[in-house]
Residue, then its C-alpha position, 0 to 999 in steps of 0.5 A: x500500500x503506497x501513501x501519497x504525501x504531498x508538500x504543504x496544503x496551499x492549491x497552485x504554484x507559489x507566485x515568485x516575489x518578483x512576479x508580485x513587485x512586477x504586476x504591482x510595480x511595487x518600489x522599495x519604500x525610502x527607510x522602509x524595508x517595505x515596498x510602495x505601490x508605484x511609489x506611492x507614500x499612501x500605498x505602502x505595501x509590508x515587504x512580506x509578499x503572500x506568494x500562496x493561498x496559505x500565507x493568504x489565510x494566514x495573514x487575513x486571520x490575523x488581519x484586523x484592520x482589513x489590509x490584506x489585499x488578494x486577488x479574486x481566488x485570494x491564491x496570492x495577496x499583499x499586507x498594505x500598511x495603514x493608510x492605505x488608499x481605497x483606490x490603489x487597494x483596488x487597482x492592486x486586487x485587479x492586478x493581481x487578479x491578472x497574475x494567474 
């Protein structure tokens, strides 16, 4: 009887870094280890990018404010860092709904 064991639960391919900072075009933030979206101060992104759906769940259980941004199948995401901007929360769920 052979067992078939599989490495972590999360459904897909991780998404690379790099392809996030791409689709987003995310920029290092000045004396932030952080990123910007499109260089935008009031875009300000943690520098721990959700490469699959379970950093994606394990960073929105612990999302009290609503700062985790996913794409539509919430398989790869962002923390944004307060304050963020209502409108580049959105843009940033469109593009990365493109990244699948």
């Amino acid at each position: 009887m052979a067992l078939l064991v599989t490495a972590g639960c999360g459904e897909g391919e991780p998404v690379a870094d790099a392809d996030i900072i791409e689709a987003l075009n995310l920029e290092q933030s000045p004396g932030s280890s952080g990123y910007s979206v499109g260089g935008d101060p009031f875009c300000a992104v943690n520098d721990d990018l959700l490469n699959n759906s379970d950093e994606v769940e394990i960073a929105s259980q612990a999302d009290e404010l609503g700062l985790v941004i996913t794409d539509s199948d919430e398989s790869v995401g962002i923390q944004a860092e307060p304050p963020f901007d209502r409108e580049c929360a959105q843009k940033a769920s469109r593009e990365l709904d493109e990244l699948e």
